[in-house]
N, C-alpha and C positions, 0 to 999 in steps of 0.2 A: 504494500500500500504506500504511497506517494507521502510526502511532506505536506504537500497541498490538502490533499484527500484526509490528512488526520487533522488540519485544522478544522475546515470546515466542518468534519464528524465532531470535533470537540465544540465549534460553533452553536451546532444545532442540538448538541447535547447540552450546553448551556443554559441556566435558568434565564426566562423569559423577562429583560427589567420590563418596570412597571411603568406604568404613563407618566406620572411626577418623574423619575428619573430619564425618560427617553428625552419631555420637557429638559431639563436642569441641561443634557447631553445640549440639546438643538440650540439652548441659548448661548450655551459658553464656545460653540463649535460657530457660531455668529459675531461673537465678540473676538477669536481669534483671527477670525477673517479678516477683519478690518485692523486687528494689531500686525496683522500679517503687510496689510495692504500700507499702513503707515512706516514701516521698516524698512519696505522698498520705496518708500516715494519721502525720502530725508526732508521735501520742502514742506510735507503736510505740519509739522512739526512748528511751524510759526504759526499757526493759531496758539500752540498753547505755550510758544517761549516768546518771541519777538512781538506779536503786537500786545500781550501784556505787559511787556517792557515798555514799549512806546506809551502805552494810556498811561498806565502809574508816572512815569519820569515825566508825562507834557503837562497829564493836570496836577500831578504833584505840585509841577513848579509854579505852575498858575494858582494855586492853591496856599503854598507859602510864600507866596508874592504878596496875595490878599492878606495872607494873615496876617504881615506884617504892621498892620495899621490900626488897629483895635481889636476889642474883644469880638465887635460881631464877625469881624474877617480872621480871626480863631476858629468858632464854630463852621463860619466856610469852610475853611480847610479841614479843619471833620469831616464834613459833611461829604466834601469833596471826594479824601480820599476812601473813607469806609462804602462811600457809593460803589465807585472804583471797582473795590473788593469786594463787595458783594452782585454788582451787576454783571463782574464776570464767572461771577456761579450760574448767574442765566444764561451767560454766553456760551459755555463749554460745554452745559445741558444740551441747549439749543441746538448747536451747529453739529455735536455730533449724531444724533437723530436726524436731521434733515441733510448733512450732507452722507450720511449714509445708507440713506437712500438713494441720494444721487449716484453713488461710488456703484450700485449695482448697477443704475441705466449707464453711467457712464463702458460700463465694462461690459455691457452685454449681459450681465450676470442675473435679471430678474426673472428671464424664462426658467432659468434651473430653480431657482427660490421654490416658487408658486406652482413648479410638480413636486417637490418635495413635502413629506406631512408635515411639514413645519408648519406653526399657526399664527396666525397675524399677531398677536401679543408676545408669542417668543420671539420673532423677529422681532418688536421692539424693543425687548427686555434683554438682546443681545447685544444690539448696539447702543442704548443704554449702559448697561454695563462695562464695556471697553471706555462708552463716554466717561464714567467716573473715573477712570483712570487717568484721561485727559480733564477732568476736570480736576484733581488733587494736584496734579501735577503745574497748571494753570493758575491756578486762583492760589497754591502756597507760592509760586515763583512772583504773584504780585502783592503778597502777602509779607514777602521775604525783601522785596524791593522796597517796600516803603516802607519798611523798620530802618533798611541798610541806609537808605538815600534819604529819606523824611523823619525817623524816630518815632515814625508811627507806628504802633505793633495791638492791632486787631483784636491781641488777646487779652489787653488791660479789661474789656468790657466782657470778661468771663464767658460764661452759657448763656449769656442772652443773647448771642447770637445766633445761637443755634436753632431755634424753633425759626427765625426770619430767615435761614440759611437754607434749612430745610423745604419750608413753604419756595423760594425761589429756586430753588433747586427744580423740583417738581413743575414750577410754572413754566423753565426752559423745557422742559421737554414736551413743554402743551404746545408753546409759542413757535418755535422751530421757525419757521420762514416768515411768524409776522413779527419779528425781535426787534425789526427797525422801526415797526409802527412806534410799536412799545417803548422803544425807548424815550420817543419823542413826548408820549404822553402820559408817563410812568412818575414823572415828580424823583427821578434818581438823584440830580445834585443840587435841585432845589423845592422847595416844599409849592404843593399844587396851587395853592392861590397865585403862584406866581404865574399861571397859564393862562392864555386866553378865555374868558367866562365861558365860553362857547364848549369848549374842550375838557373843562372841567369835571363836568358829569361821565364824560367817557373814561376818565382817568379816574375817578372812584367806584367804577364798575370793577377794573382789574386789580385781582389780588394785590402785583406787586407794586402797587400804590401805597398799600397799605403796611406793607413789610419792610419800606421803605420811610414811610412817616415812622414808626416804630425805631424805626434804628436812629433816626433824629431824635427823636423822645429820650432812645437810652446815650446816645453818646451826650446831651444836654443834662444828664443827671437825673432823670426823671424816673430810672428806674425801666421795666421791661412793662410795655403798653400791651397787656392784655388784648386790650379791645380790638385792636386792631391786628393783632397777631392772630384772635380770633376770626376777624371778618376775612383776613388775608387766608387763612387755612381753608375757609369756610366756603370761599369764591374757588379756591383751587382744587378744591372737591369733586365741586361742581364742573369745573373746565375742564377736568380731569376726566372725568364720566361720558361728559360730551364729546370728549375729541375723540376718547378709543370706539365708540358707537361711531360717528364720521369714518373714524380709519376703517374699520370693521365691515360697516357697508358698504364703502368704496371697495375694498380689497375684494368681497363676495361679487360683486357687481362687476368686477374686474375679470373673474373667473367664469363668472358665470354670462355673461355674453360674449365670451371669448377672445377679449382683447389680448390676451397671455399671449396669442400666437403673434399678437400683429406688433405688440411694444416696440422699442425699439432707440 
């Protein structure tokens, strides 16, 4: 009997894993992919080193520029740079979910996806996960920059940042391709009433409005704003539920009128 011939007898003699672990298999066998796919392409690598450089080091300096001049251009540059730091938790979220779906159309690679039993939430929960990689990696090098260059260091303000971290975290991987609406209406380096009245209301509709007021509250001394840390969970729940129902019936609807064949 062959080498070949006794693996696969010992294959098929093998216990049968169970659906949770064929899962756990499909999502980490998706996050490799794309760790695979970042190895070979060395420039992907500046999202998560070189333009977090560039934002911390330009509004850093814009920020201790201001605060040279009073106490309220102090709280700017708080403001300024823990915005920084924490809006590029949504960034690394973000870009790696939407541009990893790209990376499949870009390669051809989503016919093979979509015959495979892989299911629309384990694809996202595998590039998701490789994302957390690029996001630790991202957000401590602009974390690590503005202790180095500013003397700003993120973690004077203990665990309260954590629950606002968390909630943005999640809201990157809602937002994905509308991050630039969002930034614009998001109140990230200044507090919302500074927006046009018009605008306003749209900007207290998204979570990370409010995750954002919050972390103003606490680096002013105010302590960790509940309320808003609630409202911000509370909205990202919500967006949360919506978007995977959207992705869910697109991707059925994908399949199932036969686009798969025609992508491209």
């Amino acid at each position: 009997m062959s080498p070949a011939h006794d693996k696969v007898a010992a294959a098929m003699e093998a216990p049968a894993l169970s659906s949770r672990a064929r899962s756990r298999m499909r999502v980490r066998a998706v996050a490799r992919r794309h760790y695979l796919v970042m190895l070979r392409s060395p420039h992907r690598l500046f999202d998560v080193t070189v333009w977090p450089l560039v934002d911390v080091l330009l509004f850093g300096s814009i920020g201790a520029f201001v605060g040279r001049s009073d106490d309220v251009g102090a709280a700017a540059f708080g403001y300024l740079l823990a915005g920084i730091v924490l809006w590029h938790v949504i960034y690394q979220a973000q870009i790696s979910v939407s541009t990893g779906f790209m990376e499949e159309t870009w390669s051809r690679n989503l016919l093979n996806l979509m015959v495979t039993p892989i299911k629309e939430w384990e694809y996202v929960a595998g590039v998701a996960l490789f994302g957390l990689v690029k996001l630790v990696l991202g957000v401590g090098l602009v974390a690590i920059t503005a202790l180095a260059a500013f003397s700003f260091d993120v973690t004077d303000f203990g665990m309260g940042l954590v629950p606002m971290a968390a909630i943005l975290l999640v809201c990157g991987w809602i937002i994905s391709m509308f991050v630039v609406g969002a930034v614009l209406v998001s109140g990230v380096f200044y507090p919302v009433e500074a927006l046009p009245g018009l605008v306003q209301p749209l900007a207290m509709v998204l979570p990370t409005t409010h995750a954002f007021n919050a972390m103003r509250t606490l680096i002013d001394g105010g302590g960790i704003d509940w309320a808003s840390v609630g409202i911000g969970a509370a909205g990202t729940l919500v967006l949360a539920l919506a978007s995977m129902f959207y992705l869910s019936r697109m991707l059925a609807l994908f399949r199932k009128r036969g686009y798969i064949s025609r992508y491209s």
